[in-house]
C-alpha positions in Angstrom: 40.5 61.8 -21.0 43.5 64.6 -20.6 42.5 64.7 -17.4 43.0 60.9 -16.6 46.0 61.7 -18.8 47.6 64.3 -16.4 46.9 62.6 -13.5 48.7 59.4 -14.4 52.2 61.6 -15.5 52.2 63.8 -11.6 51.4 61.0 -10.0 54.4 58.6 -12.2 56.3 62.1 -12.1 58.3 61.2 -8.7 59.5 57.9 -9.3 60.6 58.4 -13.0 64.4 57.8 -13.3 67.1 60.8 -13.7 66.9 61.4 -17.3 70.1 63.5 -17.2 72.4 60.7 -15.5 71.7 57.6 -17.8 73.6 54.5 -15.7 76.7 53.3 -18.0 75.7 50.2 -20.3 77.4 46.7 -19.4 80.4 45.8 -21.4 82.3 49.0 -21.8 86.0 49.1 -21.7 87.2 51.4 -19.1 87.9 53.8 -20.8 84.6 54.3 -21.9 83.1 53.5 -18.7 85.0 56.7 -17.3 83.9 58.4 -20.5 80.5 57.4 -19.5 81.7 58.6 -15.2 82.5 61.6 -16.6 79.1 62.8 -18.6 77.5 61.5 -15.5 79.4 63.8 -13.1 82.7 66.4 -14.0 85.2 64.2 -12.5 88.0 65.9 -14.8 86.8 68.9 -13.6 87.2 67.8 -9.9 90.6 66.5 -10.0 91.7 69.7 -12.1 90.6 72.0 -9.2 92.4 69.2 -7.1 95.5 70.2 -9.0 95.1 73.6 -9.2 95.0 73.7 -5.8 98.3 72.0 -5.7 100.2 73.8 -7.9 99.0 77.0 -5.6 99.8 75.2 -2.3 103.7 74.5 -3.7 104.0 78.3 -6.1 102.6 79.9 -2.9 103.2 79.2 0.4 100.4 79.5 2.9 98.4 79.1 -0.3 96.7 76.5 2.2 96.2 77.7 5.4 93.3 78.0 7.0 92.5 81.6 6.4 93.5 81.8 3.0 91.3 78.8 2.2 88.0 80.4 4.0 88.8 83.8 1.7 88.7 81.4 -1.1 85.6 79.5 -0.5 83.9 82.9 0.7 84.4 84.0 -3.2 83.5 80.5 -4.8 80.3 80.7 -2.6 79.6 84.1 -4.2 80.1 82.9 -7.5 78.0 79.8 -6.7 75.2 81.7 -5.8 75.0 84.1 -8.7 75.0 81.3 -10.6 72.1 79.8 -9.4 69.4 81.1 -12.0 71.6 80.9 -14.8 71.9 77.2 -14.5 68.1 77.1 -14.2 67.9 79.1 -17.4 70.5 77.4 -19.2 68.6 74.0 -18.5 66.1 75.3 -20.0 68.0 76.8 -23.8 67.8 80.2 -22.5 70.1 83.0 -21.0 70.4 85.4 -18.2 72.0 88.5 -19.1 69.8 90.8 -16.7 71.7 88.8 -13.9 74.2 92.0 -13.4 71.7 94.3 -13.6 69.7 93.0 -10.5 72.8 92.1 -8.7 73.4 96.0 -8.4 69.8 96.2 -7.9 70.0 94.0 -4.9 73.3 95.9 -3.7 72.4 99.7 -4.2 68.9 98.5 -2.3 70.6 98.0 0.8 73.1 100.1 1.0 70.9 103.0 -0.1 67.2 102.1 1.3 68.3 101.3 4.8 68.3 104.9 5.9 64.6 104.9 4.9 62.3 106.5 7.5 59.5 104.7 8.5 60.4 101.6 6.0 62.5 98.8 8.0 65.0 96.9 5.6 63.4 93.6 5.4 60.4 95.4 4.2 62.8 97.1 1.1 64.4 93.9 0.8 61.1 92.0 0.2 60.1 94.9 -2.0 63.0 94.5 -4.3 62.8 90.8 -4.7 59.1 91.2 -5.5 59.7 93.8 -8.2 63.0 92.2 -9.6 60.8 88.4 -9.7 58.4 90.2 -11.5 60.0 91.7 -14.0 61.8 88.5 -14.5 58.8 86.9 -15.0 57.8 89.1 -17.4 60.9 88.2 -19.2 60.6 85.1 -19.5 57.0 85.2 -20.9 58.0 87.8 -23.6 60.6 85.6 -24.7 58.4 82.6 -24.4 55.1 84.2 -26.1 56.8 86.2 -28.9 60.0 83.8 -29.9 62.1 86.6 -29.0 66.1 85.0 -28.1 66.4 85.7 -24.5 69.9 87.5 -24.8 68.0 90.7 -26.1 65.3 90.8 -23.7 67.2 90.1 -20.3 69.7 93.0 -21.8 67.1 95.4 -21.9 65.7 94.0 -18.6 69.0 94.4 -17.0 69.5 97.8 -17.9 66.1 98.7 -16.9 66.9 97.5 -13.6 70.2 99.3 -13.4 68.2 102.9 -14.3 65.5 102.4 -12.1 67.4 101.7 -9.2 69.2 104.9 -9.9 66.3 107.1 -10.3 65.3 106.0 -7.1 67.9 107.0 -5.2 68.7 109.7 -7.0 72.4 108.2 -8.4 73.5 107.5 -4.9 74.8 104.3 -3.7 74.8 104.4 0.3 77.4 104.6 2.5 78.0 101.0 2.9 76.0 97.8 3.9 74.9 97.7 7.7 77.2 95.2 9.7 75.2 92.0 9.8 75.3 91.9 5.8 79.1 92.5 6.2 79.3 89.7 8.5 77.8 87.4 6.1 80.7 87.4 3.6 83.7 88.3 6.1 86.1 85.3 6.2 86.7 85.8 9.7 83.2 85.5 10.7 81.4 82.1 12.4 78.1 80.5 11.8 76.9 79.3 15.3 80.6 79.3 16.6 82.2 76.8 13.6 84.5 78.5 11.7 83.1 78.8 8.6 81.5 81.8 7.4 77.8 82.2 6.6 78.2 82.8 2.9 79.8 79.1 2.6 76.8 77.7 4.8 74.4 79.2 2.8 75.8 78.3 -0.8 76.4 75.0 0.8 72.3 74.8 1.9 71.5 76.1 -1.7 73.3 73.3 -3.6 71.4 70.5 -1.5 68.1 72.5 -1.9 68.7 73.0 -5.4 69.6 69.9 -6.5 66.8 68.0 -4.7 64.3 70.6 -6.7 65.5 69.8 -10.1 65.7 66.0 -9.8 63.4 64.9 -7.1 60.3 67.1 -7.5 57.8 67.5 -10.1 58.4 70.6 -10.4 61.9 70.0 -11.2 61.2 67.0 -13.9 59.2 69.7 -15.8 61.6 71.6 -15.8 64.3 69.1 -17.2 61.9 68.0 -19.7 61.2 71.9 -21.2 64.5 71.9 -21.4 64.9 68.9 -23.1 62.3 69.1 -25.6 59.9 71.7 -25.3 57.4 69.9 -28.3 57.5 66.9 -26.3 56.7 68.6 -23.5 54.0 70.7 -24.4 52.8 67.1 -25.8 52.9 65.8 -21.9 50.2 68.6 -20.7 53.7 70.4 -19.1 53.2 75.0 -19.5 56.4 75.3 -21.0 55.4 78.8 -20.9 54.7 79.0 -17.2 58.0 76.9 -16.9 59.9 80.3 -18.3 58.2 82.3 -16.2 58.9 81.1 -13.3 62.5 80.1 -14.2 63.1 83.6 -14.8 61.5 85.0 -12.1 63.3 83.2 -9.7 66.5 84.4 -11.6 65.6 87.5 -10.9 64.9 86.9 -7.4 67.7 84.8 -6.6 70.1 87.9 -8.4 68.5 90.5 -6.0 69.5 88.4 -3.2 73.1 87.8 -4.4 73.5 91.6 -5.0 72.6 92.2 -0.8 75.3 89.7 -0.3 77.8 91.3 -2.7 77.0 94.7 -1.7 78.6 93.1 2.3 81.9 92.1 0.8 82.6 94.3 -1.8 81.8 97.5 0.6 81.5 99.6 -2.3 78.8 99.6 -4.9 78.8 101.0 -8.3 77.0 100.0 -11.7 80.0 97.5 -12.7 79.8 95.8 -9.5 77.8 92.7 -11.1 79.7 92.4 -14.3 82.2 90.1 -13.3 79.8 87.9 -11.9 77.3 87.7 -14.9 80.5 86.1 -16.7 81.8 84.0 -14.5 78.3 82.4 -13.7 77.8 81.8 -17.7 81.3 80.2 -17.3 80.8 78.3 -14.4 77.6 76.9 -15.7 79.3 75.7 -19.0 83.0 74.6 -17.7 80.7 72.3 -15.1 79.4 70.6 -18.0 76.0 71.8 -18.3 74.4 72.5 -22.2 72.1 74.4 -23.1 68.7 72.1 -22.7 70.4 70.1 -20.5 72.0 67.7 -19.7 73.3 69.2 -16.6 72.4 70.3 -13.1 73.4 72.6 -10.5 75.8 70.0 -8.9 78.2 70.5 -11.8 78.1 74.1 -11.9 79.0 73.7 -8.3 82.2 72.2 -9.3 83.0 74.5 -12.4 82.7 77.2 -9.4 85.0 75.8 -7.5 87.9 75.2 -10.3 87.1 78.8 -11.8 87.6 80.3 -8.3 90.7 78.6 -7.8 92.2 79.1 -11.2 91.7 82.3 -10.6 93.0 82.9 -7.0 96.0 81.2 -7.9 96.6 84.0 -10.7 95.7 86.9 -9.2 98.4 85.3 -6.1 101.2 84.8 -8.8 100.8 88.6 -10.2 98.4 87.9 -12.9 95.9 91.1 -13.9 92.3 91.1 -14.5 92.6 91.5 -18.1 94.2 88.1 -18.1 91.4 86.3 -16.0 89.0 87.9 -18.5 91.0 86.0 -21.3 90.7 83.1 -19.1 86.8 83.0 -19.2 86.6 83.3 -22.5 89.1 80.5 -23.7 87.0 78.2 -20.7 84.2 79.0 -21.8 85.2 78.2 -25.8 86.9 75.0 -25.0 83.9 73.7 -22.7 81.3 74.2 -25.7 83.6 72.4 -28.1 84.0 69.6 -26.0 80.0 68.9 -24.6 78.7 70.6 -28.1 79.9 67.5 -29.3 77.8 65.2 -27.3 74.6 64.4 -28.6 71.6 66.3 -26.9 69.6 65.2 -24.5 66.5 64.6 -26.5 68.3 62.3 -28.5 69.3 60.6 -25.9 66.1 59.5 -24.7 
């Protein structure tokens, strides 16, 4: 009979509707119909990075051009992709503080493994994300299995990556990232002569891939629904447990492969070189409108990326310091939990 059971929810999976975009009841006023727009997709969120963007085209000129607008999405595309696995972990009530940790683990692996004799790069590269999606996945099954809060674990697990990576190349960092991982993140570079660089193409391939995973596969629904309401879950013959897992792992993965990306831009790599990113992908995630459990989806993190990024490039270009960006994520991030931690939750919802 569970079998019967499980067959009929896979097979119903694919053509269930979007739990985490309910359409907008009839009757509303309108401003409760854009109420309603708005938990559907961050349109407040869009037109502020439409205004930001404004008030940097008239404070700075050339703010606009062409080049300065391919630096800009070359760092929004950065952001976007280290925040790839901590929307998949938020959706599911957890958090990814290891994501720094394997970013420099990523980095330091090719800057300081290409040299190796005998080993090609790809094959160190593949090594890496093995290594960093198993101990993700490892992660995710402690905190899973034990009820441990994920904030402890992927702190330990993020240090641990950081110190291994050191041991193995004996504190060094390389000399620098060989020239077609530089390429990738240049603003000046072209994918198949357009000019956009290959950093953009590929966050831009990411958010489509992505966003078709969590709300058009099955494996994406089960997702959704652990993060939703695990019991209920659990109740509709869905692992939560191998749900974590593989979240985590693919955190891990995904944070490896943002690091070899990083290590092309920032040119040199050093122990802090993920820290900015592990903050500015919690913010993202949360100013986009995502909660914890969900609702939310990588589409909106998208857009918190791209208002963060701008926010911030418009500082930094009017003389701001880093200390006052860091304020910056932290108020975000406050006022974006007050205003969705007001909302009801998704499992009350349906």
């Amino acid at each position: 009979m569970m079998t019967t059971q499980q067959g009929s929810l896979d097979t119903a999976a694919p053509l269930a509707p979007d739990i985490t975009a309910p359409a907008p009841p009839e009757g509303l006023s309108a401003a409760q119909r854009l109420l309603s727009l708005q938990r559907r997709f961050p349109l407040v969120q869009l037109l502020l990075t439409v205004a930001v963007l404004g008030w940097g085209a008239a404070a700075m000129p050339g703010f606009l051009d062409p080049t300065s607008l391919r630096s800009v999405l070359v760092l929004c595309a950065l952001t976007g992709l280290a925040s790839i696995g901590q929307t998949l972990v938020v959706l599911i009530r957890g958090i990814d503080l290891s994501l720094a940790g394997f970013i420099v683990a990523g980095a330091v692996t090719v800057t300081q493994f290409g040299d190796v004799p005998g080993v090609p790069l790809p094959v160190m590269l593949v090594l890496a994300v093995v290594c960093g999606g198993a101990t993700g996945g490892l992660v995710g099954y402690l905190c899973h299995r034990f009820a441990i809060h994920p904030i402890i674990v992927t702190l330990a697990a993020g240090s641990i990556a950081v110190g291994v990576t050191a041991v193995l190349s004996g504190g060094g960092t390389g000399a620098g990232a060989p020239g077609w991982v530089v390429r990738l993140s240049a603003p000046m570079s072209s994918t198949f002569g357009l000019p956009v660089p290959p950093v953009v193409v590929i966050w831009g391939l990411a958010v489509v891939a992505v966003s078709v995973l969590l709300h058009r596969t099955r494996s994406g629904r089960r997702l959704l629904a652990t993060g939703a309401s695990p019991v209920a879950a659990e109740l509709a013959h869905i692992s939560t447990r191998k749900v974590w897992v593989t979240v985590y792992a693919v955190s891990a993965a995904l944070a490896i492969l943002a690091g070899v990306v990083l290590a092309g831009f920032a040119g040199n790599v050093d122990n802090r070189l993920g820290n900015p990113y592990l903050f500015q992908s919690i913010a993202a995630v949360v100013l986009g409108g995502t909660a914890f459990g969900g609702p939310g989806s990588y589409t909106r993190t998208t857009v918190g990326v791209l208002l963060l990024t701008t926010v911030s490039t418009v500082l930094v270009g009017l003389g701001f310091q880093e200390a006052d960006q860091q304020i910056l994520n932290g108020v975000v991030i406050l006022a974006a939990m007050a205003l969705y931690g007001r909302e009801r939750r998704l499992r009350d919802q349906v």
